[in-house]
Structures are given as C-alpha cells and as structure tokens.
PyMOL Python script that loads the backbone (N, CA, C, O; Angstrom):
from pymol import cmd

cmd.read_pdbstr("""\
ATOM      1  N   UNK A   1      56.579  94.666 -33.302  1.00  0.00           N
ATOM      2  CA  UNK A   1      56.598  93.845 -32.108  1.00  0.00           C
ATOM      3  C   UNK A   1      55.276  93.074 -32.030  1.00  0.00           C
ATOM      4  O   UNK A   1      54.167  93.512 -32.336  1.00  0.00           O
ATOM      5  N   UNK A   2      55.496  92.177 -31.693  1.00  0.00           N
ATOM      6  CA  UNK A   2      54.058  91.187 -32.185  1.00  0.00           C
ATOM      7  C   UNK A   2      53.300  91.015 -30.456  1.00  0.00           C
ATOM      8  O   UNK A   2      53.926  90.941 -29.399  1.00  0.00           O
ATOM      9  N   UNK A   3      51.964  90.992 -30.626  1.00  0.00           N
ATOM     10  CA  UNK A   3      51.140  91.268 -29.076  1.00  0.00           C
ATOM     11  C   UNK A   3      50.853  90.195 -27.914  1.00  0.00           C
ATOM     12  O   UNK A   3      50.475  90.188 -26.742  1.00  0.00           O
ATOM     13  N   UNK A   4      51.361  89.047 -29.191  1.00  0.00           N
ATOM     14  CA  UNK A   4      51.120  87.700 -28.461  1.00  0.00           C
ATOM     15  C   UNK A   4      52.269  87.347 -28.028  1.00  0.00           C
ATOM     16  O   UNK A   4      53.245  87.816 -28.612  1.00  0.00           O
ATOM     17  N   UNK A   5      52.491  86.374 -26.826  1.00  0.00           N
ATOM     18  CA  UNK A   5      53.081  85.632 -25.940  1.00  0.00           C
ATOM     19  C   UNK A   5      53.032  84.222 -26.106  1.00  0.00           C
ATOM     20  O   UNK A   5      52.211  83.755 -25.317  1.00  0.00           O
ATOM     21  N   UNK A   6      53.746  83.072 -27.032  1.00  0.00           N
ATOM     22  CA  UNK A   6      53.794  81.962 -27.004  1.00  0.00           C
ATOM     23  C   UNK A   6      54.802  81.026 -25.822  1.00  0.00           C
ATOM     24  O   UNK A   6      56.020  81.050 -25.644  1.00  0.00           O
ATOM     25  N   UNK A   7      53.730  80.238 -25.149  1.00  0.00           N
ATOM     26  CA  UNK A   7      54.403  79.910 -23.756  1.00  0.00           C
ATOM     27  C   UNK A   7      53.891  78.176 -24.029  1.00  0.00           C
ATOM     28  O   UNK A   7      52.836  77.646 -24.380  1.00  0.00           O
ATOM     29  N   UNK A   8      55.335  77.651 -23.635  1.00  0.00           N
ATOM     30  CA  UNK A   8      54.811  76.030 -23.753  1.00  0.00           C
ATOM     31  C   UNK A   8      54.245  75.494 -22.469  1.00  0.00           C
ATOM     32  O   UNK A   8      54.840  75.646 -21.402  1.00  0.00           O
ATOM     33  N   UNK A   9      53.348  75.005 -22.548  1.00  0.00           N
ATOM     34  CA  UNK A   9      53.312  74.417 -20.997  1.00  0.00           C
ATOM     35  C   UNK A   9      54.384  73.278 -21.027  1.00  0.00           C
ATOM     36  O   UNK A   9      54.912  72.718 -21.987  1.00  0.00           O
ATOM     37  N   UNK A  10      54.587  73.057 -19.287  1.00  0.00           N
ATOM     38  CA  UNK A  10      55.073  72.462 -18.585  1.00  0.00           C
ATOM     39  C   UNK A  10      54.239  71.293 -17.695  1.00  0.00           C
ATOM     40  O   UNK A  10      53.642  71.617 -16.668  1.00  0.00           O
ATOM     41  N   UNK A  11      54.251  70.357 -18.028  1.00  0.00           N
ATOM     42  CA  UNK A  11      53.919  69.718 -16.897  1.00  0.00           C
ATOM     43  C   UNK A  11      54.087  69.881 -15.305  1.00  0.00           C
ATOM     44  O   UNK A  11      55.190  69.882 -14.758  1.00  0.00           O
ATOM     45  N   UNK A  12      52.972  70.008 -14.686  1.00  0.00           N
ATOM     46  CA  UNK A  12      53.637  70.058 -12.825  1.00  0.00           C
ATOM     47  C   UNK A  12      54.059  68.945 -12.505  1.00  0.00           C
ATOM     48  O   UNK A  12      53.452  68.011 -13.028  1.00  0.00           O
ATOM     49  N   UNK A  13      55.031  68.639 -11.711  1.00  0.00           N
ATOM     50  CA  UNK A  13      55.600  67.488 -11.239  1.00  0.00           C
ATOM     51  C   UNK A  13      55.406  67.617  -9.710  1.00  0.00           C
ATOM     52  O   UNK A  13      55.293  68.594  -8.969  1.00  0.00           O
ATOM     53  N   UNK A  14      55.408  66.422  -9.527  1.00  0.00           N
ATOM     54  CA  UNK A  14      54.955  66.207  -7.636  1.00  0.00           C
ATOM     55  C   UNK A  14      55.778  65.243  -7.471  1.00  0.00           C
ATOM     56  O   UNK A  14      56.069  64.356  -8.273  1.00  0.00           O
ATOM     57  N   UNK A  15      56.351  65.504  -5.891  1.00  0.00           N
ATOM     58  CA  UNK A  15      57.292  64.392  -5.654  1.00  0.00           C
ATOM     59  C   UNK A  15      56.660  63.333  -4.724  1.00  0.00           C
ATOM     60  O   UNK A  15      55.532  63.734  -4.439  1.00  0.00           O
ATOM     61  N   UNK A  16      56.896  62.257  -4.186  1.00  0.00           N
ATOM     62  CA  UNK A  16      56.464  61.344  -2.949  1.00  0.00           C
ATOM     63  C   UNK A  16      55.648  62.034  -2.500  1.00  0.00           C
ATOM     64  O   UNK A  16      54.489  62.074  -2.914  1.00  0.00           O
ATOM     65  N   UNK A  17      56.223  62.885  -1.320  1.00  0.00           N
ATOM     66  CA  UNK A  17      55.665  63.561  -0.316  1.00  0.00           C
ATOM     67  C   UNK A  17      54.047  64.456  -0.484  1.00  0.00           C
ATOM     68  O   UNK A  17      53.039  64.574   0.213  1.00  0.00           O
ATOM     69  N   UNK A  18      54.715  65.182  -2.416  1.00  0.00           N
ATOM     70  CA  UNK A  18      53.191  65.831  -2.300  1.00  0.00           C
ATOM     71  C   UNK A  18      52.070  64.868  -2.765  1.00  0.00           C
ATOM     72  O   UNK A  18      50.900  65.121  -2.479  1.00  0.00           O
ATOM     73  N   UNK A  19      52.476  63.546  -3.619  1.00  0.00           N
ATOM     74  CA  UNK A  19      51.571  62.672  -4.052  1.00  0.00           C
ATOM     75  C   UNK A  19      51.001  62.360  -2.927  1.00  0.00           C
ATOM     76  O   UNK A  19      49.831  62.699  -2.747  1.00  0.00           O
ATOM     77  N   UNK A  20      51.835  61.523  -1.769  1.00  0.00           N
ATOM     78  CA  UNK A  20      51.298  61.372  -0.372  1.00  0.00           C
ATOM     79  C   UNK A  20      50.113  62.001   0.411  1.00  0.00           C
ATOM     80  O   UNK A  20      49.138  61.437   0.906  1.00  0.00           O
ATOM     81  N   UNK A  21      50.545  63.689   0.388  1.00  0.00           N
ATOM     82  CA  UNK A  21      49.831  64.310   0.877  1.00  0.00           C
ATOM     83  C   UNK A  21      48.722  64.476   0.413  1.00  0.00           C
ATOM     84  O   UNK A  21      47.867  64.438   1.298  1.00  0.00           O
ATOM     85  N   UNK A  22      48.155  64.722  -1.019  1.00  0.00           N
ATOM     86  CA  UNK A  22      47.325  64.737  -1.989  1.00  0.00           C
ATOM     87  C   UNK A  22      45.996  63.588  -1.465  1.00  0.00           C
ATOM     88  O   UNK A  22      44.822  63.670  -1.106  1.00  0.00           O
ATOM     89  N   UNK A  23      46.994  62.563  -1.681  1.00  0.00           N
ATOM     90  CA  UNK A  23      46.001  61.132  -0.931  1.00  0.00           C
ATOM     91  C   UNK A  23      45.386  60.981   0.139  1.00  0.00           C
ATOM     92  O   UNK A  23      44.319  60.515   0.541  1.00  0.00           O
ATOM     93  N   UNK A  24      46.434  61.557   0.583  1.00  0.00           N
ATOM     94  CA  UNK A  24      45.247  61.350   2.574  1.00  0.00           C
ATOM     95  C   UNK A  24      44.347  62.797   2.379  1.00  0.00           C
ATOM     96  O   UNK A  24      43.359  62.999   3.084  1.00  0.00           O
ATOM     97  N   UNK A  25      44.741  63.656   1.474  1.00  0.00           N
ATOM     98  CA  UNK A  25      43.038  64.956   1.640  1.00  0.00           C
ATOM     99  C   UNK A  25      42.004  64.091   0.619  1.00  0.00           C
ATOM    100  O   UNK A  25      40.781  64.195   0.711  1.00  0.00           O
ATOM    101  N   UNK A  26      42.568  63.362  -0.210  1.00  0.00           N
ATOM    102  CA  UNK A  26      41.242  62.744  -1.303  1.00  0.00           C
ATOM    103  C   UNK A  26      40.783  61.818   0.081  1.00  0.00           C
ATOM    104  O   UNK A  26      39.602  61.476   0.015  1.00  0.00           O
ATOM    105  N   UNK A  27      41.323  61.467   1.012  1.00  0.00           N
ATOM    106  CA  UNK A  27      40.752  59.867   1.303  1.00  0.00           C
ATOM    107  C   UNK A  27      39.982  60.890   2.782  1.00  0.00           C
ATOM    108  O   UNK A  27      38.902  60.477   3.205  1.00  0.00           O
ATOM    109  N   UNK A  28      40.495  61.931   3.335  1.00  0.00           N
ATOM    110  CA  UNK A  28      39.599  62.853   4.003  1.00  0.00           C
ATOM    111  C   UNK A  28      38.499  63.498   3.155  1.00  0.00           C
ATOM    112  O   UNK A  28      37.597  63.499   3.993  1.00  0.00           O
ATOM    113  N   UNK A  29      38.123  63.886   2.383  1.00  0.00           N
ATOM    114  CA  UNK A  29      37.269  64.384   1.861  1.00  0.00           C
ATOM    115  C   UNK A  29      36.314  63.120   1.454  1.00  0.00           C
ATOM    116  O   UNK A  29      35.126  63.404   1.610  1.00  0.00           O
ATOM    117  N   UNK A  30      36.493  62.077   1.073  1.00  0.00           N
ATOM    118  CA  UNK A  30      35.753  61.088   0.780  1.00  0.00           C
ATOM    119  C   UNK A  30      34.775  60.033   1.931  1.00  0.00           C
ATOM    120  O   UNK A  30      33.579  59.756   2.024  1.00  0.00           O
ATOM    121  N   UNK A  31      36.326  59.572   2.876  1.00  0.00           N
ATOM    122  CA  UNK A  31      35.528  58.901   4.040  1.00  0.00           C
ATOM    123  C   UNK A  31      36.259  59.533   5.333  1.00  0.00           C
ATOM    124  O   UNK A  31      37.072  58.738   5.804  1.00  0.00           O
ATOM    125  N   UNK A  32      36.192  60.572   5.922  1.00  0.00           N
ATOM    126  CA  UNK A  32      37.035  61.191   6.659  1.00  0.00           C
ATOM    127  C   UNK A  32      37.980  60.511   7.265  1.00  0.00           C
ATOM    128  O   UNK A  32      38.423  59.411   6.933  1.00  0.00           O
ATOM    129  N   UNK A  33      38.454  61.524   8.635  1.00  0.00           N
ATOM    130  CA  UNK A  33      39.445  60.438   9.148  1.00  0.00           C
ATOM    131  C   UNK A  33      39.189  60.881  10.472  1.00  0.00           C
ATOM    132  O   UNK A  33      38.796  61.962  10.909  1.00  0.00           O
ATOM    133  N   UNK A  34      39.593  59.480  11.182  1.00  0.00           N
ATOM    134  CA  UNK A  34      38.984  59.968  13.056  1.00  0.00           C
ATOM    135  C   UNK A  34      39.928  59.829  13.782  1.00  0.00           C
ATOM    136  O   UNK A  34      39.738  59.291  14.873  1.00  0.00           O
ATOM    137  N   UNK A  35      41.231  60.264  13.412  1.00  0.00           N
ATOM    138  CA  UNK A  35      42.459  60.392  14.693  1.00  0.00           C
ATOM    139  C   UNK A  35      43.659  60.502  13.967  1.00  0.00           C
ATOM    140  O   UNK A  35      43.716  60.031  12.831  1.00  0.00           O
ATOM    141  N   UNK A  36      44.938  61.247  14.645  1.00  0.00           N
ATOM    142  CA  UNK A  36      46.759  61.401  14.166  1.00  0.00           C
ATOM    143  C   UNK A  36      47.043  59.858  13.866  1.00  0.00           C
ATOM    144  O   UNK A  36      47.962  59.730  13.057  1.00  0.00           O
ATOM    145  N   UNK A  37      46.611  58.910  14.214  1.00  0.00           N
ATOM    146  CA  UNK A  37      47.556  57.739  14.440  1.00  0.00           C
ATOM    147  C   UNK A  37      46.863  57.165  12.303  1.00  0.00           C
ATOM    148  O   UNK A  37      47.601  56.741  11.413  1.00  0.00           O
ATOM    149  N   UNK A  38      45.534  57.377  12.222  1.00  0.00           N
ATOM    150  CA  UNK A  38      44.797  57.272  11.178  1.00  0.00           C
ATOM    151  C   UNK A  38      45.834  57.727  10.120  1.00  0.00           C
ATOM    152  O   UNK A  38      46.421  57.000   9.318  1.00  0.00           O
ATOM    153  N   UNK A  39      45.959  59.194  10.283  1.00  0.00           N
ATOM    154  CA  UNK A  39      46.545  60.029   9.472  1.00  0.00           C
ATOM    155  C   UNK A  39      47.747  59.639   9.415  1.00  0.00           C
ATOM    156  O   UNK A  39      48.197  59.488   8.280  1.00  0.00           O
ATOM    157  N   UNK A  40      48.582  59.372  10.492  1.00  0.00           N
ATOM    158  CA  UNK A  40      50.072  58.921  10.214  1.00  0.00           C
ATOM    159  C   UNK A  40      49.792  57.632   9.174  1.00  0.00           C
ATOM    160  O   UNK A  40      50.022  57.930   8.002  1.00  0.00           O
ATOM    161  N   UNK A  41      49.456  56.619   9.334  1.00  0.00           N
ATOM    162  CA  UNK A  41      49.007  55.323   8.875  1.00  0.00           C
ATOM    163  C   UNK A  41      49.091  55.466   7.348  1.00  0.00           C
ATOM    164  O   UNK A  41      49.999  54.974   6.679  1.00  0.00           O
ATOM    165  N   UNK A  42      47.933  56.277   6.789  1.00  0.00           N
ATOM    166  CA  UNK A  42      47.443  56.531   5.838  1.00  0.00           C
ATOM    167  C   UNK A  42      48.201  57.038   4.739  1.00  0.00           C
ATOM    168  O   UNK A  42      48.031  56.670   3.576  1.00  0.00           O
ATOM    169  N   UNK A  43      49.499  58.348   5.319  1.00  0.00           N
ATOM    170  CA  UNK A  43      50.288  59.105   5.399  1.00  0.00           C
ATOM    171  C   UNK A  43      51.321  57.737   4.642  1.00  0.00           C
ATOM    172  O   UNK A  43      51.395  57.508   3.435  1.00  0.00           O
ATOM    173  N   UNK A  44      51.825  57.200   5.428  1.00  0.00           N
ATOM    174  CA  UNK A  44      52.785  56.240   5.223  1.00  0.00           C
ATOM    175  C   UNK A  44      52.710  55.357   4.213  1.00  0.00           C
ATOM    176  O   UNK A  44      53.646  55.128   3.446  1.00  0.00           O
ATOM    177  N   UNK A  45      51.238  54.648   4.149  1.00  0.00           N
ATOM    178  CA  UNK A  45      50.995  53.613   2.716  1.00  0.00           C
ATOM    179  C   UNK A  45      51.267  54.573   1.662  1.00  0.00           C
ATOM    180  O   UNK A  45      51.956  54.473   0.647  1.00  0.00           O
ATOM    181  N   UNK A  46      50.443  55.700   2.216  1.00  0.00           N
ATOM    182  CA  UNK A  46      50.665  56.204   0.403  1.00  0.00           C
ATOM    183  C   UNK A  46      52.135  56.822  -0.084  1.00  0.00           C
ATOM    184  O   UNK A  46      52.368  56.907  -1.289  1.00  0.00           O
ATOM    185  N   UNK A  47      53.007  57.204   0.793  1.00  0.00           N
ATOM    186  CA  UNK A  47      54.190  57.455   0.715  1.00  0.00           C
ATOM    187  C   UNK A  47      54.928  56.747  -0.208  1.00  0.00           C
ATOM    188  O   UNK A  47      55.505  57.008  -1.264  1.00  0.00           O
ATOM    189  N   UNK A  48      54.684  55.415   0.744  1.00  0.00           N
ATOM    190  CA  UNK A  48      55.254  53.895   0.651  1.00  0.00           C
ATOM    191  C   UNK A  48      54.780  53.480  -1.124  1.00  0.00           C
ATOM    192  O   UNK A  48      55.481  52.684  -1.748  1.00  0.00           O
ATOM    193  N   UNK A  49      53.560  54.118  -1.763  1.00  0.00           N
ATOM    194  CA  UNK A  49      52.959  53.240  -2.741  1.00  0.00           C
ATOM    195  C   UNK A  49      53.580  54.686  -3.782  1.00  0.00           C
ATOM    196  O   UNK A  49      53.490  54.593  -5.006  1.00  0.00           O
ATOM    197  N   UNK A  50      53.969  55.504  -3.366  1.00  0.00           N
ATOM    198  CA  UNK A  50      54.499  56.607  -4.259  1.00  0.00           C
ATOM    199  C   UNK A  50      56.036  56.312  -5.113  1.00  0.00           C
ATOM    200  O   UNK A  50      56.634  56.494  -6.173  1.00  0.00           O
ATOM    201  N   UNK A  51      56.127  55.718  -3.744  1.00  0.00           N
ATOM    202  CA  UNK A  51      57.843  55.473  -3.746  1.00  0.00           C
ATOM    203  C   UNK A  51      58.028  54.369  -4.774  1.00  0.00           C
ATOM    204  O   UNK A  51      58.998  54.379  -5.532  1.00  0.00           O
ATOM    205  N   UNK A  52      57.202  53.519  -4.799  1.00  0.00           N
ATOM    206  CA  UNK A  52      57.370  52.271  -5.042  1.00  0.00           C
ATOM    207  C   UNK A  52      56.929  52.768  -6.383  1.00  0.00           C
ATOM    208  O   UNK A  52      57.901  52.898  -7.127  1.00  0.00           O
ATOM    209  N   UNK A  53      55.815  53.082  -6.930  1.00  0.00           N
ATOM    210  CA  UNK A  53      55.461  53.435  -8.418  1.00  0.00           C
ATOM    211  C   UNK A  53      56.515  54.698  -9.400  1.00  0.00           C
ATOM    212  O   UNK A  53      56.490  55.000 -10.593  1.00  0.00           O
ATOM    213  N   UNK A  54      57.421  55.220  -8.175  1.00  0.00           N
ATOM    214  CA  UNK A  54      58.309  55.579  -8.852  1.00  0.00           C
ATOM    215  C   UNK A  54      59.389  54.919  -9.106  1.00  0.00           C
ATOM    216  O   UNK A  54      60.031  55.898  -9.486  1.00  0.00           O
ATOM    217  N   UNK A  55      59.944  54.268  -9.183  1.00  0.00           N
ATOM    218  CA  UNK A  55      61.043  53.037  -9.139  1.00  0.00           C
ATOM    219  C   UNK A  55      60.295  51.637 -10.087  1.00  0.00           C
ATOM    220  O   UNK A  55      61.090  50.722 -10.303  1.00  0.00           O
ATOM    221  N   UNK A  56      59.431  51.519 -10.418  1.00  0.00           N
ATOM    222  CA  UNK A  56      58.664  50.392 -10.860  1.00  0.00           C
ATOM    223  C   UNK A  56      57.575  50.743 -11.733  1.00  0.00           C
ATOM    224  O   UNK A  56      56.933  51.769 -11.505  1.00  0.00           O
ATOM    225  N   UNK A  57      57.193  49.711 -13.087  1.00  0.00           N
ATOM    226  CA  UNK A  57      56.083  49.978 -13.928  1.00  0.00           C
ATOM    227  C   UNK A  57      54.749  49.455 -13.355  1.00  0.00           C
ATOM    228  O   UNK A  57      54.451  48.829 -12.338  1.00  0.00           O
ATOM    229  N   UNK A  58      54.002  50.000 -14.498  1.00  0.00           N
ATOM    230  CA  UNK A  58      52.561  49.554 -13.916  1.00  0.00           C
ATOM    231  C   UNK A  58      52.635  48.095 -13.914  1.00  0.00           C
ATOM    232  O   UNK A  58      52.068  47.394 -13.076  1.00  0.00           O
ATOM    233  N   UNK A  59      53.177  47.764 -14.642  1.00  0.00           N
ATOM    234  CA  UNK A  59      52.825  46.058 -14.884  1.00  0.00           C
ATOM    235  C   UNK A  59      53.540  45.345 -13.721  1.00  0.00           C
ATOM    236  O   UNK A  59      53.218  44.203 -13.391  1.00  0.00           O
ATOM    237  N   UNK A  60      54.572  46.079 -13.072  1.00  0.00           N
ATOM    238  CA  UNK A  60      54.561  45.549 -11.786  1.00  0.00           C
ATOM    239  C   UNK A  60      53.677  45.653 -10.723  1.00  0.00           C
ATOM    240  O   UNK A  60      53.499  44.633 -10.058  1.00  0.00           O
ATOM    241  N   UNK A  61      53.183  46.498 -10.470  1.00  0.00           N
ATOM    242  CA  UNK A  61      52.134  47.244  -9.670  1.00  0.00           C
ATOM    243  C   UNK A  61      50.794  46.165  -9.991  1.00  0.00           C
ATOM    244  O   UNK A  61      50.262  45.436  -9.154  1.00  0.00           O
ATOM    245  N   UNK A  62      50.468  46.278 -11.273  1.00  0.00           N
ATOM    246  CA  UNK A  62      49.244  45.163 -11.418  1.00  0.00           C
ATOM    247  C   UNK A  62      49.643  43.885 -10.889  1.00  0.00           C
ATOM    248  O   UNK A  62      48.890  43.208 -10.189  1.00  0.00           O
ATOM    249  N   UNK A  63      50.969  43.494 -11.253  1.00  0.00           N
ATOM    250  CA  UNK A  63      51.252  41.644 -10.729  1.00  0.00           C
ATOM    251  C   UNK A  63      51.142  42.323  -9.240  1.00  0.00           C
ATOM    252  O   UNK A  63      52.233  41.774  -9.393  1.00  0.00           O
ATOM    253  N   UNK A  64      51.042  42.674  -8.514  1.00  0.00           N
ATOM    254  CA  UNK A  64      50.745  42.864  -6.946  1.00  0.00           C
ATOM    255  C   UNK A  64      49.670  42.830  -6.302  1.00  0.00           C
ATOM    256  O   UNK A  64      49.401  42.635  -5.117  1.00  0.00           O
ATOM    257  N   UNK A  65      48.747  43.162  -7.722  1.00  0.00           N
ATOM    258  CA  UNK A  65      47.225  43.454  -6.794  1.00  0.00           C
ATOM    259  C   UNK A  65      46.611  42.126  -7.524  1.00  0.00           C
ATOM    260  O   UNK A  65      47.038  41.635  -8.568  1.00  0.00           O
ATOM    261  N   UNK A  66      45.309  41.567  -6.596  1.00  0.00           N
ATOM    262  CA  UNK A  66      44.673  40.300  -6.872  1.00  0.00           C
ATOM    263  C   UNK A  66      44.300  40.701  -8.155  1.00  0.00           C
ATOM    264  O   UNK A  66      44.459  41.824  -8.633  1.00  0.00           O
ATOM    265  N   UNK A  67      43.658  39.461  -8.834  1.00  0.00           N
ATOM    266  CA  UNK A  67      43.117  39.325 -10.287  1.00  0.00           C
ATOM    267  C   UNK A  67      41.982  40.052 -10.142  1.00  0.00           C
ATOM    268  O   UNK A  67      41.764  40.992 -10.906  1.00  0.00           O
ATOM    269  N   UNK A  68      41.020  39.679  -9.044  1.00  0.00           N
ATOM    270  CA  UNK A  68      40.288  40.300  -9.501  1.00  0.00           C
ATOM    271  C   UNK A  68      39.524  41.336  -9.122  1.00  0.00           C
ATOM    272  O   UNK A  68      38.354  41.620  -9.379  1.00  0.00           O
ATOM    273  N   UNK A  69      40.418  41.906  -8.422  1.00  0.00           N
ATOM    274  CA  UNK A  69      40.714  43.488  -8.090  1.00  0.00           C
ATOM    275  C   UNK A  69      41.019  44.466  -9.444  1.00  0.00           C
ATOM    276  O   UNK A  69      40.672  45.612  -9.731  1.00  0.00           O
ATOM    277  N   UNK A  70      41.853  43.422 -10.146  1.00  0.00           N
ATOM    278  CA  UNK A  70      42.256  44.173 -11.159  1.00  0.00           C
ATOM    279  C   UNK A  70      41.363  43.751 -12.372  1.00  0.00           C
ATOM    280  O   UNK A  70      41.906  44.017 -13.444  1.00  0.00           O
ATOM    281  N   UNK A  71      40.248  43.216 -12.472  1.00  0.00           N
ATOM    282  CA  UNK A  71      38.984  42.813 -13.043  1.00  0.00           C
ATOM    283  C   UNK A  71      38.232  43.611 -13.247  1.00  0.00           C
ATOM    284  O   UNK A  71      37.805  44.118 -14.284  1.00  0.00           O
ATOM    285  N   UNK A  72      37.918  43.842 -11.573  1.00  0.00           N
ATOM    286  CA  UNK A  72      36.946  45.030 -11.379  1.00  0.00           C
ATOM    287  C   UNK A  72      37.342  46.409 -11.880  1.00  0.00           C
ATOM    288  O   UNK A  72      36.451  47.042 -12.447  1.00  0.00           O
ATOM    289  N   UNK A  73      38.155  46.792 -11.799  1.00  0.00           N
ATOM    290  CA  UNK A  73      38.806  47.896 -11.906  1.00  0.00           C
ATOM    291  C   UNK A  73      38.870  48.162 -13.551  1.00  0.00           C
ATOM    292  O   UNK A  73      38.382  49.036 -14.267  1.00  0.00           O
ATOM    293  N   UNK A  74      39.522  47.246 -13.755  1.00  0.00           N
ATOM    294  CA  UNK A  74      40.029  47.389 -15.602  1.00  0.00           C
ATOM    295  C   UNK A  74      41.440  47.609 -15.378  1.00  0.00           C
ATOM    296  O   UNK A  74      41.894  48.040 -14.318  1.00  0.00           O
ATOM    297  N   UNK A  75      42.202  47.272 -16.511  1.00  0.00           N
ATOM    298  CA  UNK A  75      43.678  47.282 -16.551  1.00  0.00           C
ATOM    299  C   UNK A  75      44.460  48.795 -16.323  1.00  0.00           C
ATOM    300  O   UNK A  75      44.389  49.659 -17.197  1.00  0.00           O
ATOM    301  N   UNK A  76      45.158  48.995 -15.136  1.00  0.00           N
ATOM    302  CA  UNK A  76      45.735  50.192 -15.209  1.00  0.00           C
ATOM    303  C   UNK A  76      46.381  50.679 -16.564  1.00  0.00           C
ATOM    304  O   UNK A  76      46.520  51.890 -16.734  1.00  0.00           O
ATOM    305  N   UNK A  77      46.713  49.936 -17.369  1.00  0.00           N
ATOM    306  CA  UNK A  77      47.013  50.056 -18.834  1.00  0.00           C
ATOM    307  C   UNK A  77      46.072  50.441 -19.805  1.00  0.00           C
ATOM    308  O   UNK A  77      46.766  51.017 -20.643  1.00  0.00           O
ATOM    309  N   UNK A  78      44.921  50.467 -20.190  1.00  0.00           N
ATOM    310  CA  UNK A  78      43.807  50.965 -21.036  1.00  0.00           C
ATOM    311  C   UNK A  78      43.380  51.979 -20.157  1.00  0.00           C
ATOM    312  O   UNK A  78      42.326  52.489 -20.538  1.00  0.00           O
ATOM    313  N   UNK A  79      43.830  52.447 -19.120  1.00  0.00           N
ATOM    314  CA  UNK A  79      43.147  53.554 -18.522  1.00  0.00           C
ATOM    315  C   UNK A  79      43.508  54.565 -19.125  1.00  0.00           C
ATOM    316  O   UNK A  79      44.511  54.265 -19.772  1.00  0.00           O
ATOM    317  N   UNK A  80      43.043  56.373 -19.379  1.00  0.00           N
ATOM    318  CA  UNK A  80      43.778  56.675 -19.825  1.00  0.00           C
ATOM    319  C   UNK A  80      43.683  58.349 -19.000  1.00  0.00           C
ATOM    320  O   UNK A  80      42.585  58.900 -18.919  1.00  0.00           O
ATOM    321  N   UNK A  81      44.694  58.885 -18.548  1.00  0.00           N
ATOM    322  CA  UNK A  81      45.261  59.994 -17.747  1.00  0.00           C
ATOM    323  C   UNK A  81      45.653  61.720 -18.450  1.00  0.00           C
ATOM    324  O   UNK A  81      46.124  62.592 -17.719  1.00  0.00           O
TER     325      UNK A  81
END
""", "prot")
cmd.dss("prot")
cmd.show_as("cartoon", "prot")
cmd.util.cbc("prot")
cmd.orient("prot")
C-alpha cells in the first residue's frame, strides 16, 4: 500500500456575488467606506462589472475603458494572473 496521496488541485471558483463581495472588502480595507448607501453602491457596480466580465471578453471590457486608462494601466492582456 503506497503512503502517499496524489490529489489534483482544483481551481476555486467564485460566482458574481462572491467576486462582488470580495471587492467592496478590498475597496474597505484600502479607502474605507462611510455609510450602507456607499456599500450598497459599491456592492452593485461590482456585481454589475462581474456579471458583465462573465458573459464578455477582455477585449470587450478594454474597448469600454478610455485609452488612456488603459495606457496607464497596461493591456489587461499581457497581464498575467
């Protein structure tokens, strides 16, 4: 009987909601937040930008944002995750 355990990982998957949620604690921990109406707000774009990057490629996502937003930044495409 052999002692080792070969286990593949799995990727975790997150849906809308937890990507969502994820975002408004990065964007609290970074520049807080000063009220429910904030949090609903905040709550909602990123929902809204979850939803949308699931249904759609990056290269749509880049034609959305200014040039040179996406200048500064560097191409969501050479980034690498």
């Amino acid at each position: 009987m052999a002692d080792t355990v070969k286990v593949d990982p799995n990727p975790i998957q997150r849906n809308k909601f937890d990507v969502a949620i994820e975002l408004v604690n990065l964007h609290k921990r970074n520049f807080g937040l000063s009220s429910g109406k904030e949090i609903e707000e905040l709550f909602a774009k990123y929902y809204a930008l979850a939803k949308y990057l699931e249904d759609n490629s990056v290269d749509e996502l880049e034609s959305l944002i200014d040039q040179s937003i996406v200048e500064k930044a560097g191409s969501f495409k050479s980034a690498s995750y």
